[in-house]
C-alpha positions in Angstrom: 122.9 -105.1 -7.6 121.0 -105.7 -10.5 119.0 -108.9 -9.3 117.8 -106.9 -6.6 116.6 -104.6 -8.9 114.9 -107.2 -10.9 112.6 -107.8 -8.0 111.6 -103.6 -7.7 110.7 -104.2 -11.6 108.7 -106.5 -11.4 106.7 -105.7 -8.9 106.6 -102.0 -11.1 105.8 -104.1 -14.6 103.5 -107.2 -12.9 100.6 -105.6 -14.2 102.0 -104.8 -17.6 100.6 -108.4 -19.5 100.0 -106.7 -22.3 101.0 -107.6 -26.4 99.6 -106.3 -29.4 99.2 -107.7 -32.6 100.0 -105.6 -35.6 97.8 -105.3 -38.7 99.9 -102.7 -40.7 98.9 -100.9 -44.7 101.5 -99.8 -47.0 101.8 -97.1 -45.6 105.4 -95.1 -45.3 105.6 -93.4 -41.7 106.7 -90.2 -43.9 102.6 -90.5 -45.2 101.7 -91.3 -42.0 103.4 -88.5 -40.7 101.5 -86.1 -43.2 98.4 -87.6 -42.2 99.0 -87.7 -38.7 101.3 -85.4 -37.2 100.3 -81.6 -37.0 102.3 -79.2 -39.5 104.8 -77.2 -38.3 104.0 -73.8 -37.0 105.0 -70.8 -38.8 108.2 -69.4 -38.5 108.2 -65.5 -37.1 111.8 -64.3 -36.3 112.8 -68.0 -35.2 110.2 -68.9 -33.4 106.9 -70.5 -33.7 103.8 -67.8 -34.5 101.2 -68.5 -32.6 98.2 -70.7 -34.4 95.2 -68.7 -35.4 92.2 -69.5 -32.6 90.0 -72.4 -33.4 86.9 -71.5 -33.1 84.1 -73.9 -30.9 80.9 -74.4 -32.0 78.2 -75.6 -29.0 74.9 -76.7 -30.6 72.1 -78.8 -28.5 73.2 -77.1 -25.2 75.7 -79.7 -24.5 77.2 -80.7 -28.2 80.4 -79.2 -28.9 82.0 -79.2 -32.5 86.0 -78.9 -33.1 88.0 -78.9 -36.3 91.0 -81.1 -36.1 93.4 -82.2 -38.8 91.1 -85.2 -40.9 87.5 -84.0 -39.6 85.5 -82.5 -37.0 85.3 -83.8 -33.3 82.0 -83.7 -31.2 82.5 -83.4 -27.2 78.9 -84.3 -25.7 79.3 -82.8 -22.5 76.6 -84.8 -21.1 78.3 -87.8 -21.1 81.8 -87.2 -22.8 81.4 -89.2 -25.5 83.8 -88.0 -28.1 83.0 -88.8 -32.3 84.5 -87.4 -35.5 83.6 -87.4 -38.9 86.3 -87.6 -41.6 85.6 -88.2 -45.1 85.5 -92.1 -44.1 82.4 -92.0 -42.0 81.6 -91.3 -38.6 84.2 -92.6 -35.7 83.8 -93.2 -32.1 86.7 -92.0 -30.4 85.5 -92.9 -26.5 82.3 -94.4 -25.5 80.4 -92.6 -22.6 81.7 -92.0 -19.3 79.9 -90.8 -16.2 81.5 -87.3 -15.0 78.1 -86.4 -13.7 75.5 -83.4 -14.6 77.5 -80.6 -16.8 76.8 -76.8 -16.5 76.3 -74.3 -19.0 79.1 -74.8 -21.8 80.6 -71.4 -22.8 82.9 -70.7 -25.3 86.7 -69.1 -25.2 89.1 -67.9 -27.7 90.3 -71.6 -28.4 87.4 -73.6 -27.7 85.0 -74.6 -24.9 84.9 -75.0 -21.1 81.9 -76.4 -18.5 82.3 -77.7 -15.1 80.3 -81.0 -13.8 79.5 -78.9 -10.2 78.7 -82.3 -8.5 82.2 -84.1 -9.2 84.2 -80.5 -8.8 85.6 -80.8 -12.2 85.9 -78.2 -14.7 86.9 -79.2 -18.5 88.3 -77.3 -21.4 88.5 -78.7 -24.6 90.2 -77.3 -27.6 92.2 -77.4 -30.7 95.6 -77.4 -31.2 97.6 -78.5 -34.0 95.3 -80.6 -35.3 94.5 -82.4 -32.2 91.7 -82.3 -29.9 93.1 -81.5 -26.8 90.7 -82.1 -23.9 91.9 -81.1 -19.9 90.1 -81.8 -16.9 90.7 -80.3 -13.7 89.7 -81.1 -9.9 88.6 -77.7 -7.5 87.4 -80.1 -4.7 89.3 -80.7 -1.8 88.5 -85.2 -2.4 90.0 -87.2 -3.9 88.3 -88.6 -6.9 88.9 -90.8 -10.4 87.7 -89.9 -13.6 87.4 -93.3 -16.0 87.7 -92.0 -19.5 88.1 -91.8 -22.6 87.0 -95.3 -23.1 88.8 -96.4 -26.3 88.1 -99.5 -28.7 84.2 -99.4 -28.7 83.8 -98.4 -32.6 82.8 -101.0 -34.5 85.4 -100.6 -36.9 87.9 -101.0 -34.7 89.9 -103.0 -35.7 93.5 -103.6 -33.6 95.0 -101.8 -30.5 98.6 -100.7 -30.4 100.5 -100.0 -26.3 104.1 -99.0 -25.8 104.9 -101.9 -23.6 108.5 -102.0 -24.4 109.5 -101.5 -27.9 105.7 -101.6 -28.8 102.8 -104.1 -29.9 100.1 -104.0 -31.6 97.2 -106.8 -31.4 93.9 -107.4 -33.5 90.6 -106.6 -30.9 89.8 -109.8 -31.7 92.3 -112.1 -31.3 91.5 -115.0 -29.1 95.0 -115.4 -27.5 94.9 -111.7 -26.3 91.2 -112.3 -25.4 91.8 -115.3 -22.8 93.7 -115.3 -19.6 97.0 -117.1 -21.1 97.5 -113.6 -22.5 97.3 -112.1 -18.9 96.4 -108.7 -20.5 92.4 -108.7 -19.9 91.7 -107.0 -16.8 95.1 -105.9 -16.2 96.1 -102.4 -15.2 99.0 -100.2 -16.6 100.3 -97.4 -14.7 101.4 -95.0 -17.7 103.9 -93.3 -15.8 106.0 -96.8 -15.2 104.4 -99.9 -17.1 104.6 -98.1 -20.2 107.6 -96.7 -22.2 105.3 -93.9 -23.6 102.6 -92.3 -22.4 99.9 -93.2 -25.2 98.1 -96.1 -26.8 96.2 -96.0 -30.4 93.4 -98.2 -32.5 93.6 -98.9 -36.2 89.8 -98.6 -37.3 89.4 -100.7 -40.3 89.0 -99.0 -43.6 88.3 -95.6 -41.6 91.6 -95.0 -40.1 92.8 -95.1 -37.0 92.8 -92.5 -33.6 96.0 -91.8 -31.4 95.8 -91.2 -27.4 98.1 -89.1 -25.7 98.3 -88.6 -21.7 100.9 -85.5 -20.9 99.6 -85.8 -17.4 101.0 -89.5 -17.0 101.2 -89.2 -13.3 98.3 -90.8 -11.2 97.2 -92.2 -14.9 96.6 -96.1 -16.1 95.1 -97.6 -18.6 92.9 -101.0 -18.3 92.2 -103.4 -21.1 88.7 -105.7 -20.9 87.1 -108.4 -23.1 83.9 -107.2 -24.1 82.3 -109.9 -26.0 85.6 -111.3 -27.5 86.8 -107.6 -28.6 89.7 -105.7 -26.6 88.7 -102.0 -25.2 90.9 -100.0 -23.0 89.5 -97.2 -20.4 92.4 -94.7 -18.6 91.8 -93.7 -15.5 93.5 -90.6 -13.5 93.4 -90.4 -10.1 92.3 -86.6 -9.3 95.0 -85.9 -6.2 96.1 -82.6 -4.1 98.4 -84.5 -2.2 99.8 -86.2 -4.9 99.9 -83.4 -6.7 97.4 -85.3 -10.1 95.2 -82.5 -10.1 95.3 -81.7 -13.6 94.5 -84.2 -16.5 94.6 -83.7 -20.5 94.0 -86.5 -23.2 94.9 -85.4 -26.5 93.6 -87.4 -29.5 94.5 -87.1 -33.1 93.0 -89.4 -36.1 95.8 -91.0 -37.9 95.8 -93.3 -41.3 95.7 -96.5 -39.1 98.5 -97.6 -39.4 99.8 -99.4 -35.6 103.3 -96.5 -35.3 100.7 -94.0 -36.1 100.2 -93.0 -32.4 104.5 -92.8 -31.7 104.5 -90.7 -35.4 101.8 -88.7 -33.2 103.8 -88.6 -30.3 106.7 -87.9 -32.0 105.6 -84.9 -33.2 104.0 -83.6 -30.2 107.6 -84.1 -28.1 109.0 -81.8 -31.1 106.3 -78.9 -30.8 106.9 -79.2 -26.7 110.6 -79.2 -27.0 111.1 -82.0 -25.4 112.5 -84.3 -27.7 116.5 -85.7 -27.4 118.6 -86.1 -30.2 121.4 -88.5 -30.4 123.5 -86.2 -32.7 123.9 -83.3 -30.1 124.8 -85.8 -27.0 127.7 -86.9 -29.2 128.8 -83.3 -29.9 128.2 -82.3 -26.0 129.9 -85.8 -25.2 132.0 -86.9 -27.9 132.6 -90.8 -26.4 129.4 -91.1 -26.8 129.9 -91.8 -30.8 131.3 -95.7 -29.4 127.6 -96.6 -29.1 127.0 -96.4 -32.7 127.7 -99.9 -34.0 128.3 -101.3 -30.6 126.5 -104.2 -28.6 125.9 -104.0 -25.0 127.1 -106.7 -22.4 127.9 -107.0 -18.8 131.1 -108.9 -17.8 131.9 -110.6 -15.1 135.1 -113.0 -14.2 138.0 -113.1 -16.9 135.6 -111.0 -19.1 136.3 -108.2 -16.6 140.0 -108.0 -16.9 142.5 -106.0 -19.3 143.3 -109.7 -20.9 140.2 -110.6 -21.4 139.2 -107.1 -23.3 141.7 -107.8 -25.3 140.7 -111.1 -26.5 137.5 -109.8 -27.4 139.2 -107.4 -29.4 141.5 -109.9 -31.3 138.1 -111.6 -32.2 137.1 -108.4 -34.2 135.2 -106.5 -32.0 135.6 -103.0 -32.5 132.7 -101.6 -30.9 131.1 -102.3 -27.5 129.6 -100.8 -24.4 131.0 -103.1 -21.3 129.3 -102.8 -17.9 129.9 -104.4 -14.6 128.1 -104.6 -11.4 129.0 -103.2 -8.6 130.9 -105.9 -6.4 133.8 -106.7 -4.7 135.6 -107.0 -8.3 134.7 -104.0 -10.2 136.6 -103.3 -14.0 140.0 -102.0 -12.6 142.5 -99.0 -14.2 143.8 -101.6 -16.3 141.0 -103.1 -17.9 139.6 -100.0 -18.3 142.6 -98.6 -20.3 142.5 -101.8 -22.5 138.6 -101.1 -23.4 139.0 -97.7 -24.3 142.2 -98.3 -26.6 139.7 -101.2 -28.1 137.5 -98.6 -28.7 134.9 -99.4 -26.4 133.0 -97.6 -23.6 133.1 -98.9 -20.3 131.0 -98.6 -17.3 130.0 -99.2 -13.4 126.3 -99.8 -12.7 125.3 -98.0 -9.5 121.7 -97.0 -8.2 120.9 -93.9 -6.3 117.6 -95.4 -4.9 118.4 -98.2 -2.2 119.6 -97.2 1.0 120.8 -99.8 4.0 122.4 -99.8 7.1 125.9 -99.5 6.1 127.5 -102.1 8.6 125.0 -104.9 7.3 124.3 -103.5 3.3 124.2 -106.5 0.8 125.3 -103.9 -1.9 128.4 -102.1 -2.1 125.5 -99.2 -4.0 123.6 -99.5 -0.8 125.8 -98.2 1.7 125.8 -94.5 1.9 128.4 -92.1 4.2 126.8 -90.4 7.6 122.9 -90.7 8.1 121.8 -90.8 4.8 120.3 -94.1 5.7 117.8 -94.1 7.3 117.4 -90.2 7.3 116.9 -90.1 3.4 114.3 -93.0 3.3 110.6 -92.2 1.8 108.3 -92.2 4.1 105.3 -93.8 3.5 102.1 -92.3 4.2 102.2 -94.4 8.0 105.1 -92.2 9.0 107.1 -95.1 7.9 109.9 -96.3 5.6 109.0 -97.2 2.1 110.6 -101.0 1.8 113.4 -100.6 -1.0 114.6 -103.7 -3.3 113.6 -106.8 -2.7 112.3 -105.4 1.0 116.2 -104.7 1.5 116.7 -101.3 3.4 114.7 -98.2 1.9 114.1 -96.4 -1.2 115.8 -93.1 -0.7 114.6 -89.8 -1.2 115.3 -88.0 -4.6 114.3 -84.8 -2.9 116.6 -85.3 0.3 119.7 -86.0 -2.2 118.7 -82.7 -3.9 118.2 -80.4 -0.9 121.7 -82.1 0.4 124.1 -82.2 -2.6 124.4 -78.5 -2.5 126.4 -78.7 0.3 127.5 -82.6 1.3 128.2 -83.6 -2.3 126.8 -87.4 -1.7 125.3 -88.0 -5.2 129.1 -86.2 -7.0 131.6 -87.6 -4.3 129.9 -91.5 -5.3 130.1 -90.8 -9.0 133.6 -89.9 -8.5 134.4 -92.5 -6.4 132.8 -95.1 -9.3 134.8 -93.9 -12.1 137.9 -93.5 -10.7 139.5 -96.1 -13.0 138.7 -94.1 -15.6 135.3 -95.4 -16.9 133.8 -93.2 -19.4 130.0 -94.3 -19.2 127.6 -94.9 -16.5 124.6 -97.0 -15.9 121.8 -95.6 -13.4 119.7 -98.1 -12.4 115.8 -97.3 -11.9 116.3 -93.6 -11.9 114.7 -93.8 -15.7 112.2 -96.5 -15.6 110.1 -95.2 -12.6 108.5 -96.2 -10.0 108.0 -92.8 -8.9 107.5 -91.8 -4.9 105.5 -89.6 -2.9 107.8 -88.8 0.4 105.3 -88.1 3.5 108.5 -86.9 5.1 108.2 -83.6 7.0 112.1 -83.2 6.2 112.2 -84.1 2.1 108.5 -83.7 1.4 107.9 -84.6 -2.6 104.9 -85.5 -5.0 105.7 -88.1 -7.9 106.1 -85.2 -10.2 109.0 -83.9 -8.1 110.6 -87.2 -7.9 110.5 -87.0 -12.0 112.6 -83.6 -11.9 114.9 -84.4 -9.5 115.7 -87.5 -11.1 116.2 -85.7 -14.5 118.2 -83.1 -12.7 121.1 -85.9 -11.6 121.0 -87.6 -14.7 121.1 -84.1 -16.4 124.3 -83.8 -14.2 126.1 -87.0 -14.9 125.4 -86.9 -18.9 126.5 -82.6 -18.6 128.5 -82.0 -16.0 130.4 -85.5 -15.4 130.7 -85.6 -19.4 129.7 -89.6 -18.8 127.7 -91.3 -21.5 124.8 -92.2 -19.5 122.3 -94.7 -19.6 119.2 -96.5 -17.2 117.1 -99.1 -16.9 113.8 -99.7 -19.0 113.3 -95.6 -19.9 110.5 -93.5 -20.1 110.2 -91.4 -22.8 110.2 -88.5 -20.6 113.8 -89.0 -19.9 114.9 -89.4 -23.8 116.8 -86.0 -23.5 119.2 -87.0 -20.9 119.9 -90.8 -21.9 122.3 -91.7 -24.2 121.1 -95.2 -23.9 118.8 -97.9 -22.1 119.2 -101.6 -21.1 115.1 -102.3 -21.4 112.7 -100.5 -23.6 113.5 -103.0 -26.2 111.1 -105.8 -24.3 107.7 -106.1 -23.8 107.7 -108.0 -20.5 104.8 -110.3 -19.8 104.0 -111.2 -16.2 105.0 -114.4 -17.0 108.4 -113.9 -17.2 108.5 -113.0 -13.2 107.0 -116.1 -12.6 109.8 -118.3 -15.1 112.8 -116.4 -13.3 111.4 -117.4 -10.2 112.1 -121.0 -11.3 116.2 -120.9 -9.9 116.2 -124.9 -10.8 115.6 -123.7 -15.0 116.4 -120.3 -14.9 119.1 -119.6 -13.0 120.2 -118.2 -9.8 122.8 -116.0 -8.2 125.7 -118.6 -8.3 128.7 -118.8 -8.9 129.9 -115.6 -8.6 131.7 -115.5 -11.7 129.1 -116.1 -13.7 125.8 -116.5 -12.5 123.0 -118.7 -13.4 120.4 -115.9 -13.5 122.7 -114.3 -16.5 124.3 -117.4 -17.9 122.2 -120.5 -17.9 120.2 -121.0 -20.8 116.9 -121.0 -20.1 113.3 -121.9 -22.4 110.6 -119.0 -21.8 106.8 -120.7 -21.5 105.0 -121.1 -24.4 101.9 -118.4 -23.9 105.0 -115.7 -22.4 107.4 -116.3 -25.7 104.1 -115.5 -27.7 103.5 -112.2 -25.6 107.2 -111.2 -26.2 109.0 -112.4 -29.2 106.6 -113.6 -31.6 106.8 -110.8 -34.3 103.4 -110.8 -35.5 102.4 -109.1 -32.4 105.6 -106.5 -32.7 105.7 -103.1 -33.6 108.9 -100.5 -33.3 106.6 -97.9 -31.7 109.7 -96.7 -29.6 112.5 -96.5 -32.4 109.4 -94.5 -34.5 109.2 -92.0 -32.0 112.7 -91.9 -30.1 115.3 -94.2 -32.5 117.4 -91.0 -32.8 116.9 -89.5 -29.5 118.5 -92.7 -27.5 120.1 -96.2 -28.2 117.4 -98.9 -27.1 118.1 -102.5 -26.3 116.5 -105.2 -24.3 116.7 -106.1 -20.7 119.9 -106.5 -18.9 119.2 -109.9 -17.8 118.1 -111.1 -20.8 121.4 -111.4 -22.8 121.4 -113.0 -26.2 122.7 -116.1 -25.3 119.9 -116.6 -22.2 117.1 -117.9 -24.8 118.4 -120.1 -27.4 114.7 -120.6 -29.2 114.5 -117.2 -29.8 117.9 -116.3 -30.3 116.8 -115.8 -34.7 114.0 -113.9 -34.1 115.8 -111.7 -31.6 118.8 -110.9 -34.1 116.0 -110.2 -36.8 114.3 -107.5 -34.5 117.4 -106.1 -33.4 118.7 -105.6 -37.5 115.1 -105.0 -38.3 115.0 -101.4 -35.5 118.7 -100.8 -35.8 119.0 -101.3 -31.8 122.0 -103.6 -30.3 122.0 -106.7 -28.8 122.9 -107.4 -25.1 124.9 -110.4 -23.9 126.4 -111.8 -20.5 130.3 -112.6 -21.0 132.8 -114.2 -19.0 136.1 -115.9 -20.1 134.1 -119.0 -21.3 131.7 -117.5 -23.2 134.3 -114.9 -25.1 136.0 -118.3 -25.7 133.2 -120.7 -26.8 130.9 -117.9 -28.1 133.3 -114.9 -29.0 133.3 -115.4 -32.7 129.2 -115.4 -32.6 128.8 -112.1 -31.3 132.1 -110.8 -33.3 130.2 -112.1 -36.9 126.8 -110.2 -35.7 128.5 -106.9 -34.5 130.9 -106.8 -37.8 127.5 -106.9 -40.1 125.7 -104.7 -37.3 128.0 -102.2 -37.5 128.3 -100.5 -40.3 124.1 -100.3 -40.5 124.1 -98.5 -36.9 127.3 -95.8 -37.6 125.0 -94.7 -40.9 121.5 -95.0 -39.2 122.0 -95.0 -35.7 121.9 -91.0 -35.6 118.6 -90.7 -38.0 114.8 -91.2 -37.3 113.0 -94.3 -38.4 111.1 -93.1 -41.1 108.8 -96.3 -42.6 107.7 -99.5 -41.1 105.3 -101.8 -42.9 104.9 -105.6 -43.5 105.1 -107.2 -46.9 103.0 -110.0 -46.6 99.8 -111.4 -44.8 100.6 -113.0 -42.2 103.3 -110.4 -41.3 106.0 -112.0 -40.8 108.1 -110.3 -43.1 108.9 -107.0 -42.4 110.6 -103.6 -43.2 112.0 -100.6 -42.0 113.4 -97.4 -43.4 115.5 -94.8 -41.6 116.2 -91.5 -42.6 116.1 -90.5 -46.1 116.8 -93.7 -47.4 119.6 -94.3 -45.9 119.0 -97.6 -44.4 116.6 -100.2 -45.6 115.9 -103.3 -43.6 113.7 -106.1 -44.5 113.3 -108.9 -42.4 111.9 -112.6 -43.0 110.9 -114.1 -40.1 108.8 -116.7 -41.3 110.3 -120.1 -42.8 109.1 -119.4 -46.9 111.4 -117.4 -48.9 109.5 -114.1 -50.4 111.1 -112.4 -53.0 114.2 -114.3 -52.6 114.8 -113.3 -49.1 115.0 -117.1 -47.0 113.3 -117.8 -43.9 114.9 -116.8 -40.9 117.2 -114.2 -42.8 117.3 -110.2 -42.9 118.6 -107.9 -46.1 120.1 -104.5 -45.3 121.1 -102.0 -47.9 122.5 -98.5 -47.3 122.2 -96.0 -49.7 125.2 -96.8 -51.7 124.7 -100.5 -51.9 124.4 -102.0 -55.3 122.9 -105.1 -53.8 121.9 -105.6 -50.1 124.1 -107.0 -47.3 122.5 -110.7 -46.3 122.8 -112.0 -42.3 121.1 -115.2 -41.5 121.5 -115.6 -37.7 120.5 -119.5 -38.2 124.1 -119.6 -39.4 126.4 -117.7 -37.1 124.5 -119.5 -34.5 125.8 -122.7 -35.2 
């Protein structure tokens, strides 16, 4: 169930108290694509020719000299500091770390390699498409850590941008960030989970900026400290054979500074690797998969869930929705199914492949699994024991064990089949997406983190190809952006303290009534400090849609529908027009009655803005004014423009608390002030 998940995530995201603040030029991320992003490789026959060598120079006995796109690095093998000089000055890209004595430096056909003998480490650095690309690999038989680069020490620098959620971006010296109300100093991110993507970036005033990239994600986090009032940020991989995090490579690029410079960066880099989705060929391998464009997301539960109750959303003017429902004793039947399709909706069952429990006493209809698979399919800790699974119900099962059986026993197909036997045509996978990622100690299923990854890739691969089901999970990695159609997640930037506010069942909410629970239903008023770390939009930046807007549709948590926080209900229709992403709500009968025509006003001017964008890449983001709180957004070649006034002075005619869209063929743009559909 999806509260039980809740609990799994946040112990996953606890750590994750992070926000930026955004300090953005006038820049267009088309410039800052040119500036940042490598060119394209030749062509030869189809296929990329491979780049010319870039030549190393070593100078000092322990100074090593790269061209990348901007400037030169300098690797100091000593001490692995890492500088560059551009045409703006010279930049510190990470302070000094202590990897120990180097050896000899020698040079290769790309670049340069040394070893540190006393840490068992051996290092090649090199260029590659305008990046400095520096890997680090463990010989020992130990287990060791390696804290580098440390980011955020130039002087210059000037804000820090993270991926937590749809993205953030905060000045280094802002004293909210800076203090513990923030609940970012000292915390610790695992990239692999805490983090949508696997980078972070500074803006370095008046000299730029500097994106980080971490392809070896696995068994890497990144910390943030105070250092005399000003954030830095050090990674730190964990050098593992048994967890298979031998291997680790930082790339770093200088960008224009703007705060989506490091996700135009990353962007790229998914596009030279292959690995990046595209919305447009999911909807031509799955053709239902068109519904999500101009659709919002919700879960239903009680009247909301039957044939009747589709319908009177429709009669409302709904044309477009995704509809979910958990998996309980009352699940969407044939009917209501029927009766969302001919609405022109997609419909769905929520089911998780991860928690296993003993079938006769399972709290979860998702938890109870046919023969042994419970408890012969738990991870095993490294105690010989059973890894606790949601909320310390049952087990996490194995990835690997479902793989190794599904061959043969089917368990993983003869569930999916079983879930959308009335006929749904999408599917939500809980977890499998968002991490946390296992090591099994089981003799039996034996896996490494990076196993668990492909395996999990492999089923979802399965149920988006094979099943022809329009698939989506919760809060996704970007790694997964080429089998999701959609997520219920990336969108927010969760701050520890929401955990602590949900805990709160007197304000926020608990599992009762059945019908429509409090958790999902009751409105509720975040903290002061935790509606500053999420919603307040100085502090937001569409890192995610830069990089993946046309890969996957993004939208916030499940349980944090539209209707849950009333303050911030403006501000969370603005971002949502503002990134071309959908909103999520919890309905029922009551709320289709007494809030039906709300949603049906915001999906009707929604609508037409996500069918024309929806499929395109975000392709500008800037603010307009000082204190940023007026914003804008471009997708594709002009074909949508967003601007977005979240402040409470009109500028340039556009009112406070309002957002103008205008496709390509508008004479004049298309005005939605949420302030007034809200009443």
């Amino acid at each position: 169930m999806h509260f039980i998940t809740s609990r799994r995530t946040a112990r996953t995201v606890r750590a994750a108290a992070v926000a930026l603040a955004v300090t953005v030029p006038c820049v267009t991320l088309a410039e800052a694509a040119q500036a940042t992003a490598p060119q394209a490789a030749p062509q030869v026959n189809g296929h990329a020719a491979p780049s010319a060598p870039q030549s190393a120079r070593v100078h000092g006995g322990h100074l090593v000299d790269l061209p990348v796109r901007g400037g030169t690095v300098t690797v100091d093998t000593a001490t692995l500091r890492v500088t560059a000089r551009t045409g703006k000055g010279e930049v510190e890209l990470s302070a000094p770390a202590a990897p120990g004595k180097p050896g000899k430096v020698t040079t290769t056909a790309d670049g340069a390699r040394w070893t540190y003998p006393g840490s068992g480490l051996t290092v090649t650095a090199r260029s590659d498409q305008g990046r400095l690309v520096v890997s680090v690999k463990s010989t020992g038989a130990a287990d060791r850590t390696l804290s580098w680069p440390v980011t955020g020490t130039d002087r210059a620098a000037s804000a820090v941008q993270l991926p937590r959620g749809e993205g953030l971006s905060i000045p280094v010296g802002d004293a909210f960030w800076n203090s513990d109300r923030a609940q970012l100093v000292n915390s610790e991110l695992d990239m692999s989970s805490a983090l949508t993507m696997p980078l972070w970036g500074h803006s370095l005033d008046g000299r730029g900026g500097v994106s980080y990239l971490v392809p070896t994600d696995i068994g890497t986090s990144l910390r943030s400290v105070s250092d005399h009032g000003r954030l830095r940020t050090t990674a730190t991989h964990r050098f593992s054979r048994g967890e298979g995090t031998t291997d680790y490579t930082v790339t770093f690029a200088l960008t224009d500074g703007s705060p989506v410079a490091p996700a135009v960066d990353y962007r790229a880099w998914l596009g030279q690797h292959g690995q990046l989705g595209s919305l447009r060929a999911k909807i031509d391998a799955v053709p239902a998969t068109k519904k999500l464009l101009g659709a919002f997301h919700a879960y239903t539960w009680g009247d909301a869930r039957t044939a009747e109750g589709v319908k009177k959303l429709r009669a409302l003017g709904v044309d477009r929705m995704w509809l979910g429902y958990d998996a309980d004793d009352t699940p969407m039947d044939a009917a209501a199914v029927a009766a969302a399709k001919k609405a022109g909706y997609l419909v769905g069952p929520y089911d998780s492949f991860a928690n296993g429990q003993d079938p006769k006493a399972s709290d979860a209809p998702t938890s109870a699994w046919p023969d042994k698979v419970y408890p012969d399919f738990c991870v095993q800790g490294a105690d010989g024991k059973p890894v606790p699974g949601f909320h310390d119900r049952g087990c996490y099962l194995s990835s690997e064990a479902f793989e190794k059986a599904e061959p043969t026993r089917h368990y993983l197909a003869d569930r999916t089949k079983k879930m959308t036997a009335n006929g749904a045509d999408s599917y939500f996978l809980d977890v499998d997406a968002a991490g946390e990622l296992f090591r099994d100690h089981s003799d039996a299923h034996p896996m490494d983190q990076a196993r668990d990854r492909a395996n999990r890739l492999a089923r979802m691969k399965r149920l988006s190809g094979s099943n022809r089901l329009v698939l989506g999970s919760e809060s996704a990695g970007a790694w997964s952006n080429q089998v999701l159609a959609f997520d219920h997640g990336s969108g927010t930037p969760v701050t520890d303290g929401l955990w602590k506010a949900q805990r709160d069942k007197e304000k926020w909410g608990g599992y009762t009534p059945a019908k429509a629970p409090g958790i999902f239903f009751k409105p509720a008023e975040l903290p002061a400090d935790v509606a500053k770390a999420m919603y307040d939009p100085a502090y937001r930046v569409p890192l995610f849609e830069t990089a993946l807007h046309d890969s996957l549709v993004n939208t916030e948590r499940w349980e944090l529908s539209y209707d849950k926080l009333p303050q911030q209900k403006t501000t969370r229709a603005l971002l949502a027009m503002l990134y071309n992403t959908p909103l999520n709500f919890a309905l029922d009968g009551t709320s289709i009655q007494e809030r039906g025509s709300e949603l049906s006003a915001l999906q009707k001017y929604f609508k037409p803005l996500h069918e024309a964008a929806g499929t395109q890449a975000m392709t500008d983001f800037r603010t307009l004014n000082a204190d940023r709180t007026v914003q804008r957004t471009v997708f594709g070649d002009g074909t949508l423009t967003v601007t977005a006034n979240f402040g409470t002075k009109t500028h340039d005619g556009l009112p406070g608390g309002c957002v103008d869209a205008k496709l390509s063929g508008d004479k004049k743009p298309r005005r939605l002030c949420p302030a007034d559909v809200n009443r």
